[in-house]
MIDRENKOL-741089 format. One line per 10 residues: number of its first residue (from 1); their letters; for each residue x, y, z of N, C-alpha, C. Coordinates in steps of 0.2 Angstrom, whole numbers. Example, Ala and Ser with C-alpha at 12.3 -4.5 7.8 and 13.67 -1.06 7.14 Angstrom:
! MIDRENKOL-741089
1> as> 66 -28 39 62 -22 39 66 -16 39 | 64 -11 35 68 -5 36 64 0 39 .
! end
This chain:
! MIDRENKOL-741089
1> xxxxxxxxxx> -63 42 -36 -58 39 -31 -57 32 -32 | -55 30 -29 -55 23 -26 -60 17 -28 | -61 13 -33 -67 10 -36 -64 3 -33 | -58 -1 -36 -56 -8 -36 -47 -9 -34 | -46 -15 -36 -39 -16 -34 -32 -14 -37 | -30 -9 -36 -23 -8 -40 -19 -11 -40 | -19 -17 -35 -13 -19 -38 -9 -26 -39 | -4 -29 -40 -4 -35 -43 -4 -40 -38 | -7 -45 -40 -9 -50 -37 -3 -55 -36 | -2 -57 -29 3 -63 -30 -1 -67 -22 .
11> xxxxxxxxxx> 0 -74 -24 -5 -80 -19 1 -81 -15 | -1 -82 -8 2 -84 -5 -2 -89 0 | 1 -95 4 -2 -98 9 -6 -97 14 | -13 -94 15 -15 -94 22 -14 -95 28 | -15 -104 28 -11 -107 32 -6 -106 33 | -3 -106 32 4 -107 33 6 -98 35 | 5 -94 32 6 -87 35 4 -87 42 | -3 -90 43 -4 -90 49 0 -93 56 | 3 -96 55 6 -101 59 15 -99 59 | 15 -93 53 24 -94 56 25 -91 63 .
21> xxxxxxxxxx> 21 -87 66 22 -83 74 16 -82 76 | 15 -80 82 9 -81 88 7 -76 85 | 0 -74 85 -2 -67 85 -5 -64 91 | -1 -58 92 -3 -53 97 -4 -47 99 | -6 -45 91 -6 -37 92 -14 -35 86 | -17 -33 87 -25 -31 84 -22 -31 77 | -16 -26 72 -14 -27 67 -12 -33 62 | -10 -37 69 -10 -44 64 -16 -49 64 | -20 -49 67 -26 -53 67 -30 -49 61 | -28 -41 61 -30 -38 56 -28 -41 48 .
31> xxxxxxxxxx> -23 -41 46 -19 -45 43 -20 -51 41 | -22 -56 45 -22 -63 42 -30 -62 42 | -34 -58 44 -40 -61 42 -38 -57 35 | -36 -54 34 -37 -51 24 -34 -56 22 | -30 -60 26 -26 -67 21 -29 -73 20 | -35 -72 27 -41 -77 27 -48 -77 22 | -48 -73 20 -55 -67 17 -52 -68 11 | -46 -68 6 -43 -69 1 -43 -76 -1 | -43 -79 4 -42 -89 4 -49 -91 3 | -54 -87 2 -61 -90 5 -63 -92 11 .
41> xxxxxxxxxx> -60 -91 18 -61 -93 23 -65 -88 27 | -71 -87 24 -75 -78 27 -76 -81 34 | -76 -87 38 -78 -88 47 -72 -86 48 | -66 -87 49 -61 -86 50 -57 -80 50 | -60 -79 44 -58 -72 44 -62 -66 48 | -69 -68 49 -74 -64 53 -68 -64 60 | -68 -70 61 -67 -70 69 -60 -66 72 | -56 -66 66 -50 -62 65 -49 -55 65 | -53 -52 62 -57 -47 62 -60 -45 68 | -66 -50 73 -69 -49 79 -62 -48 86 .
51> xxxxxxxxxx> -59 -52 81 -52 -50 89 -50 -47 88 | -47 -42 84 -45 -36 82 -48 -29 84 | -54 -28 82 -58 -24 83 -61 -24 92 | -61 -32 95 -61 -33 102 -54 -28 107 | -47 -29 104 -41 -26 106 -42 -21 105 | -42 -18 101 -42 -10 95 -48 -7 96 | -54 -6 99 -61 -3 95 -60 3 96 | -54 8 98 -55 14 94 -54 13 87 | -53 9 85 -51 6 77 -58 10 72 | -58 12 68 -63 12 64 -66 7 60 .
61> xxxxxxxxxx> -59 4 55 -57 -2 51 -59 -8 54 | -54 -9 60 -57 -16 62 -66 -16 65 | -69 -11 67 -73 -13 72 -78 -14 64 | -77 -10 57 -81 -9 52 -80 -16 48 | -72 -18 49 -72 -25 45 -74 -32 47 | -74 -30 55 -78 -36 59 -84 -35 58 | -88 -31 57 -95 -28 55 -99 -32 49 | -93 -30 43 -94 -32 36 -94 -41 35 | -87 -42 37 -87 -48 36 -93 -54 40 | -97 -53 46 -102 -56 49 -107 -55 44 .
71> xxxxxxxxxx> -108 -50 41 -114 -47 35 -112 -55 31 | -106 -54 29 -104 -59 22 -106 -67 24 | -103 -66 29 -104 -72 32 -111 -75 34 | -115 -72 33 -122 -73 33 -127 -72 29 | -124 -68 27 -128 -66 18 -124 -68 10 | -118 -68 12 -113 -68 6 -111 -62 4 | -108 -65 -2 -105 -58 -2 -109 -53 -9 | -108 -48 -10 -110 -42 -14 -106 -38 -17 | -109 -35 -23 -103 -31 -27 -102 -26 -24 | -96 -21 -26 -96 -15 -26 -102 -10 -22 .
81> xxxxxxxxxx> -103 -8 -32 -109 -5 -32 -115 -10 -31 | -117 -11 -29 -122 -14 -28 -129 -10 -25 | -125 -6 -19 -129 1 -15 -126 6 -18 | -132 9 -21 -129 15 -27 -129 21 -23 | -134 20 -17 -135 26 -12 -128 26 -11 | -126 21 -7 -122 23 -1 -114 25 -6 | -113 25 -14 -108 28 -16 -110 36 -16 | -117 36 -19 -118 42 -19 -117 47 -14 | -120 45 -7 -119 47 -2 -110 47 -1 | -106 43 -3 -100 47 -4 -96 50 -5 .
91> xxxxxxxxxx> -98 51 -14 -94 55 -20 -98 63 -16 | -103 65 -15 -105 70 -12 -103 71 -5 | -99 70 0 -97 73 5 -90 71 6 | -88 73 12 -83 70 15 -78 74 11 | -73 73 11 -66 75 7 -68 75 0 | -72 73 -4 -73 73 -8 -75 79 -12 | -79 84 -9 -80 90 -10 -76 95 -12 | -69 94 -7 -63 97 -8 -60 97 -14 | -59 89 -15 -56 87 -18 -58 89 -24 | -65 89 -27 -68 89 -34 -69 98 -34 .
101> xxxxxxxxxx> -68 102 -28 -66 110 -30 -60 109 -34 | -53 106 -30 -49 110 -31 -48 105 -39 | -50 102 -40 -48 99 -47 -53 101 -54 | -58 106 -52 -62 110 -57 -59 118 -56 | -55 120 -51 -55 124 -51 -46 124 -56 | -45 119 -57 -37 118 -58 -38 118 -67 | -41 113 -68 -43 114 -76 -46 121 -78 | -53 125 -73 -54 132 -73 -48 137 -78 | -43 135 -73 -38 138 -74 -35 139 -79 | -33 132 -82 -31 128 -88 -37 133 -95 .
111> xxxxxxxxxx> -42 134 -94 -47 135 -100 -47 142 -101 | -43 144 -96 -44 152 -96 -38 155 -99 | -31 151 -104 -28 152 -104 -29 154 -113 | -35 151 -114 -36 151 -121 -42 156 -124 | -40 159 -130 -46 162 -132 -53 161 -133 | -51 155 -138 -55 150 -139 -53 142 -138 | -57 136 -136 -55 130 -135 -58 125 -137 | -55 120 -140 -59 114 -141 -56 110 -137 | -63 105 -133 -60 102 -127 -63 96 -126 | -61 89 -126 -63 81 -126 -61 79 -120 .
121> xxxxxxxxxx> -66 79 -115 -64 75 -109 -66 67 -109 | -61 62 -107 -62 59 -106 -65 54 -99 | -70 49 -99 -73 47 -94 -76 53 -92 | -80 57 -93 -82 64 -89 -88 62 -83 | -91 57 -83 -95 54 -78 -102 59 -80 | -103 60 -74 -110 67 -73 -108 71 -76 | -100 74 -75 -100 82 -75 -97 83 -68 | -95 81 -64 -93 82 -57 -88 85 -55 | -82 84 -62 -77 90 -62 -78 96 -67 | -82 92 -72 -81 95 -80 -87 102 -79 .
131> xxxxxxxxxx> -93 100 -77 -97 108 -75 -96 112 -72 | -90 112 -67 -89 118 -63 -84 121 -65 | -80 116 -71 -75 121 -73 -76 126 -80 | -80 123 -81 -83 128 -88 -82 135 -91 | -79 137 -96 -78 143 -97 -82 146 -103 | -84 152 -106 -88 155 -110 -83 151 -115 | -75 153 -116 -74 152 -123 -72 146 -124 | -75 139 -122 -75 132 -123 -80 133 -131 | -76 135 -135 -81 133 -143 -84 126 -146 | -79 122 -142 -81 116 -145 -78 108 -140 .
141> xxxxxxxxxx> -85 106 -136 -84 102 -134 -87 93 -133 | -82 88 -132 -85 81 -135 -83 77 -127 | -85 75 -127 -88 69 -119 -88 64 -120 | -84 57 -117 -83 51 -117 -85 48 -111 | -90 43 -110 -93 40 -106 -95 34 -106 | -93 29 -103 -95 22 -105 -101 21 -101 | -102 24 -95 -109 24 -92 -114 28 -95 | -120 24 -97 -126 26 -99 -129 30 -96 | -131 27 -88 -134 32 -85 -129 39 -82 | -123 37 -81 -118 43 -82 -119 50 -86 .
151> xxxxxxxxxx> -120 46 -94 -118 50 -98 -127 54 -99 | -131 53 -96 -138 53 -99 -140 60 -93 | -136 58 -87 -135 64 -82 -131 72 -83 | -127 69 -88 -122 73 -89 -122 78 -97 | -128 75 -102 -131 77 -105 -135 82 -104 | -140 80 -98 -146 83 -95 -143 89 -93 | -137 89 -91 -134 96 -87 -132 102 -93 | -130 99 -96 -127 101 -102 -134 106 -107 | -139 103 -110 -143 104 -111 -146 110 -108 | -149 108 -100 -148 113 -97 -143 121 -96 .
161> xxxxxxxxxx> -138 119 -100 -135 127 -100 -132 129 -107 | -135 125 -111 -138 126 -118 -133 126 -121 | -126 122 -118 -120 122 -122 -120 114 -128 | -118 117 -134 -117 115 -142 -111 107 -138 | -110 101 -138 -106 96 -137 -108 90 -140 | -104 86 -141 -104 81 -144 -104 75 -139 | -108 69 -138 -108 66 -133 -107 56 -136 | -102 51 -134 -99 48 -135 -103 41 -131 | -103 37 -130 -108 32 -124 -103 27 -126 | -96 25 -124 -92 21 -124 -85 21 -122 .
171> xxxxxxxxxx> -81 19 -121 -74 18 -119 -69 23 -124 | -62 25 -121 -57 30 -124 -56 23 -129 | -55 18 -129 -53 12 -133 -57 14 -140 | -63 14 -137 -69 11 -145 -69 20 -148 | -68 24 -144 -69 31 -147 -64 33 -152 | -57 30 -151 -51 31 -156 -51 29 -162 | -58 21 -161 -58 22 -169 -63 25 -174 | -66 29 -171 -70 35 -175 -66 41 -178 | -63 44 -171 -62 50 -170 -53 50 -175 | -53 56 -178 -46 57 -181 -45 66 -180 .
181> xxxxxxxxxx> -52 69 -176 -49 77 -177 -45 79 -170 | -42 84 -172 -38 86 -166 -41 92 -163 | -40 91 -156 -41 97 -149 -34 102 -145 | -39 107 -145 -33 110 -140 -30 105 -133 | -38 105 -130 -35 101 -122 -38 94 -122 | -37 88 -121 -40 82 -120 -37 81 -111 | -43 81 -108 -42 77 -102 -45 74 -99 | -42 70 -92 -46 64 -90 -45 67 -81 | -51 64 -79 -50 66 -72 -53 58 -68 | -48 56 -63 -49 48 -62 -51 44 -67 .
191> xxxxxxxxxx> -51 46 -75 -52 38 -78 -48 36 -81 | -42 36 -81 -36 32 -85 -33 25 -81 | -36 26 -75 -32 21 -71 -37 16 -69 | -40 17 -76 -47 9 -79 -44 7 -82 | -39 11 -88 -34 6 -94 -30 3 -90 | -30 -4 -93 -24 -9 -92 -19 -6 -94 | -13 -7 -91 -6 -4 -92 -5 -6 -99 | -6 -12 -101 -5 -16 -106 -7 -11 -112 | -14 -6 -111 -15 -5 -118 -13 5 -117 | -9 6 -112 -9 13 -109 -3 18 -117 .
201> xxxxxxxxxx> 4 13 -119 7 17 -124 4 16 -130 | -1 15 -131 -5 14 -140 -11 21 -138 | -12 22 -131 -17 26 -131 -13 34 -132 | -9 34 -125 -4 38 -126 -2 43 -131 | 1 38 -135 2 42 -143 -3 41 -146 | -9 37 -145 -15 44 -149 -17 49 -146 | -17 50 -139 -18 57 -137 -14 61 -139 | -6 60 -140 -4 64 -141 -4 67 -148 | -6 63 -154 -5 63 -162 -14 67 -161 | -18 69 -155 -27 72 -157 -25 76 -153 .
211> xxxxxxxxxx> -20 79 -150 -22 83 -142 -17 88 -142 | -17 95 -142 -10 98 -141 -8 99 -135 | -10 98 -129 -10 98 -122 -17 93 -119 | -11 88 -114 -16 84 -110 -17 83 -103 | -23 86 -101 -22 86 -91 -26 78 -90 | -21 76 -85 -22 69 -83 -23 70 -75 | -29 70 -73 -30 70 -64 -28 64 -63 | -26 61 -56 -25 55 -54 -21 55 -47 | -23 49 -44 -18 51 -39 -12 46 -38 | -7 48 -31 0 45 -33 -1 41 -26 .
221> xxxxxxxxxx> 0 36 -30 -1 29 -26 4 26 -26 | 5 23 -21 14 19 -22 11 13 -26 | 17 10 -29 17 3 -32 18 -2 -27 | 13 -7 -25 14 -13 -22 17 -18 -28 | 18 -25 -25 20 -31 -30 18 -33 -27 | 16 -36 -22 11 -42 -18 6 -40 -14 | 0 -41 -16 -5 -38 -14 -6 -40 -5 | -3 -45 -2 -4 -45 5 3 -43 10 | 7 -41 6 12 -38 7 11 -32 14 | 17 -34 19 13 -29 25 14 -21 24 .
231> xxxxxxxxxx> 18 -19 20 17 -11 17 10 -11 16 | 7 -15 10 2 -14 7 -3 -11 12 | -3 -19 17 -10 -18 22 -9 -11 27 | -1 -10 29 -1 -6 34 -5 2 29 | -3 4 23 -2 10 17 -12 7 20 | -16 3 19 -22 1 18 -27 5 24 | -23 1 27 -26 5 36 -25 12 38 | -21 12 36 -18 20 39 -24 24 35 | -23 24 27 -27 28 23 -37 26 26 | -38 20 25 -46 19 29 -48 22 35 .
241> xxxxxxxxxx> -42 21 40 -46 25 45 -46 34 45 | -41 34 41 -41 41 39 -48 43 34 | -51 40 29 -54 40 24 -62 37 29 | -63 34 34 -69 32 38 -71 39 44 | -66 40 45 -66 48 49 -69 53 47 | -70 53 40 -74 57 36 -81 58 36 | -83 51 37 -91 48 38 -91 43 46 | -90 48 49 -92 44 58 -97 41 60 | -103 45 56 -110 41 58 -114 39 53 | -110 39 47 -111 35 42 -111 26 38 .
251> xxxxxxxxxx> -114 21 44 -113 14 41 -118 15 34 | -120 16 30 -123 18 23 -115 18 20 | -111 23 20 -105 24 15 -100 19 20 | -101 16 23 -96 13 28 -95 6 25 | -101 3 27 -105 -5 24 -106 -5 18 | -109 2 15 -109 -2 8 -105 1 2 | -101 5 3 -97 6 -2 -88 6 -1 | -85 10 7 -79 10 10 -77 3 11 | -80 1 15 -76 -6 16 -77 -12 12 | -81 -12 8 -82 -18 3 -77 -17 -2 .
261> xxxxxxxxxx> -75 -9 -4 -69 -8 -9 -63 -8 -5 | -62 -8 2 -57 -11 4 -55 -17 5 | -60 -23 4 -58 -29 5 -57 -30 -2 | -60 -26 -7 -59 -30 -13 -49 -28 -15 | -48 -24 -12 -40 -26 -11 -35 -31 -13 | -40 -35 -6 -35 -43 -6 -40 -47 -8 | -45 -49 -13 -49 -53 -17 -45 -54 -20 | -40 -58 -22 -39 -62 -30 -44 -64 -33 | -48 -66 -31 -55 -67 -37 -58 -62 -39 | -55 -55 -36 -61 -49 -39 -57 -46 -44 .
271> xxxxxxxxxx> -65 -45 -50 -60 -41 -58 -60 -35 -55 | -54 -33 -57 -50 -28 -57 -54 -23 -61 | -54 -16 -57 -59 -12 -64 -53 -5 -62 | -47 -6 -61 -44 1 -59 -34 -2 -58 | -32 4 -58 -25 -1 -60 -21 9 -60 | -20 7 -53 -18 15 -48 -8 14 -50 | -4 19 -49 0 20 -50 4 27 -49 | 11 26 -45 14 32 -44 13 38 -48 | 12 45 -49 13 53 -53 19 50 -54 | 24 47 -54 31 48 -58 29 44 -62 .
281> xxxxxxxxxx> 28 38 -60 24 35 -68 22 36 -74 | 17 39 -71 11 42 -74 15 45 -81 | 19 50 -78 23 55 -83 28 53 -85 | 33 47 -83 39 43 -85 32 40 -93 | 28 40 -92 24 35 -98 22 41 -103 | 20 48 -102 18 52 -106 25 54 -111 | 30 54 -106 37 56 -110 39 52 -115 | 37 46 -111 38 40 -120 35 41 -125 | 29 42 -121 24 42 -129 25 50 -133 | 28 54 -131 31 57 -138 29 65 -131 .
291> xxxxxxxxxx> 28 66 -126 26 72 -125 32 75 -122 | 34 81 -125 41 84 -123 39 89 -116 | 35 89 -114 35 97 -108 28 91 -103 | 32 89 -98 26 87 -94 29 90 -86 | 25 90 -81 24 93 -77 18 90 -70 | 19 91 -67 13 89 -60 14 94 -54 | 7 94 -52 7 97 -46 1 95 -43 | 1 96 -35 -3 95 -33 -12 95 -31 | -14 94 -28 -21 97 -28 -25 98 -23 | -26 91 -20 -28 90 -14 -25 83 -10 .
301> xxxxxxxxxx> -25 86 -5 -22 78 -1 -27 77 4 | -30 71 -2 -35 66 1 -34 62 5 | -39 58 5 -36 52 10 -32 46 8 | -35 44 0 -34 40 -1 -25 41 -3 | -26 47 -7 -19 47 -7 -19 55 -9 | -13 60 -13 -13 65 -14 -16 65 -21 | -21 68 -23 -21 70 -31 -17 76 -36 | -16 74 -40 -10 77 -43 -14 80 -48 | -11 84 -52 -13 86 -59 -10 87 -63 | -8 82 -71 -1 81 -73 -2 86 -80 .
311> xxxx> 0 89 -81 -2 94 -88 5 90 -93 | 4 87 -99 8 87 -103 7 90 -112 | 13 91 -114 13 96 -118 18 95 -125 | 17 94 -130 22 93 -136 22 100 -141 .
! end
């Protein structure tokens, strides 16, 4: 899901935002405090936050953003991951469950179509999509993982079912310059929207010159241009209190994982580990790179957004 900020950064004045009209509706206190909180003004933005969440406290987001930001405001601020529990406790309930069914059960599907298969997933993590989908006549399979302790979890499962693969401990980047043999299916499920746009058609056409067919999970996010943009914040709130509704009595997934990755939104100073974009895209990008038969369908509609599953084919 959801790790960092997708989308592009443009600065705008604080001050000055603040001050073009009076504010009077819990939305917009909500608003400028993200515009406060982005400025480095964590007091200001607490308190911004604290009126919003005062107006609104059926609010999920404000009553958790005015929650969080006091934390920061008193302790500083904290990465991500930092509480490994609290993603964990995550990626295991809530919609999530759903979600990682129907998208195991999707490629399932995919693997069943073939005799025999040789199959490269890219980013595989633990196995969280890739073990449920598994098929006897998967003859020949290799795993890309930049995380250590990912790939060392996802080993241990593997071995445990005493299936023959090839295990990689680095980036789709550094793998393309080893690898020159070709597979039936190469997929990726939420890791391509790690690559920077910039390095996306070079990859592209090497999937598709090693890959005879490529399924790409992802979901369809609109394109923002200005990260404080009021689409933006509104598309932000709407999907969080949808996405906090999940875990009601959960401050563990709430504090340390949900809403720290919804502030890193509007951080201009946070690197960027993710770079989300529309299913039209996705596929306007595979057809350049040479794939003649692409195709999407849906899967789950999550909170964050709808996940897709893009099959493309030359």
């Amino acid at each position: 899901m959801v790790r960092a900020e997708p989308f592009q950064e443009e600065c705008c004045d604080c001050t000055e935002a603040r001050t073009i009209s009076p504010v009077t509706e819990a939305k917009e206190y909500f608003h400028h405090s993200l515009l406060a909180f982005g400025h480095g003004e964590v007091r200001l933005a607490a308190e911004l936050a604290a009126k919003a969440a005062r107006q609104e406290p059926e609010s999920r987001v404000f009553s958790q953003a005015a929650k969080y930001l006091a934390r920061v405001l008193a302790e500083g601020r904290a990465q991500v991951y930092d509480v490994p529990a609290a993603f964990s406790a995550f990626i295991q309930s809530g919609g999530n469950i759903q979600l990682y069914e129907a998208v195991s059960s999707a490629l399932r599907r995919v693997y069943q179509e073939y005799d025999s298969l040789s199959l490269l997933d890219i980013g595989a993590g633990d196995g969280r999509a890739l073990l449920p989908a598994l098929t006897a006549n998967v003859v020949r399979l290799e795993v890309i993982e930049p995380s250590a302790a990912m790939l060392g979890a996802l080993r241990y499962a593997l071995d445990e079912c005493r299936l023959p693969y090839c295990a990689f401990n680095g980036t789709l980047q550094q793998f393309t310059q080893h690898s020159k043999d070709q597979r039936e299916v190469i997929q990726a499920t939420f890791s391509l929207q790690s690559v920077h746009p910039a390095e996306r058609p070079a990859l592209f056409r090497w999937l598709r010159a090693h890959g005879r067919r490529l399924l790409i999970v992802e979901f369809d996010v609109p394109q923002f241009t200005e990260m404080y943009a009021p689409e933006h914040v509104q598309y932000v709130l709407e999907r969080y209190e949808r996405g906090l509704a999940e875990y009601p009595d959960d401050d563990l997934v709430a504090q340390g994982f949900l809403i720290p990755v919804m502030f890193g939104y509007f951080d201009p100073t946070a690197e960027r580990t993710n770079y989300e974009q529309p299913i039209r895209t996705w596929m306007e990008q595979l057809q350049e790179a040479g794939f003649t038969q692409v195709t999407a369908h849906s899967l789950s509609d999550y909170w964050w957004a709808t996940a897709f599953l893009i099959d493309a084919r030359h």
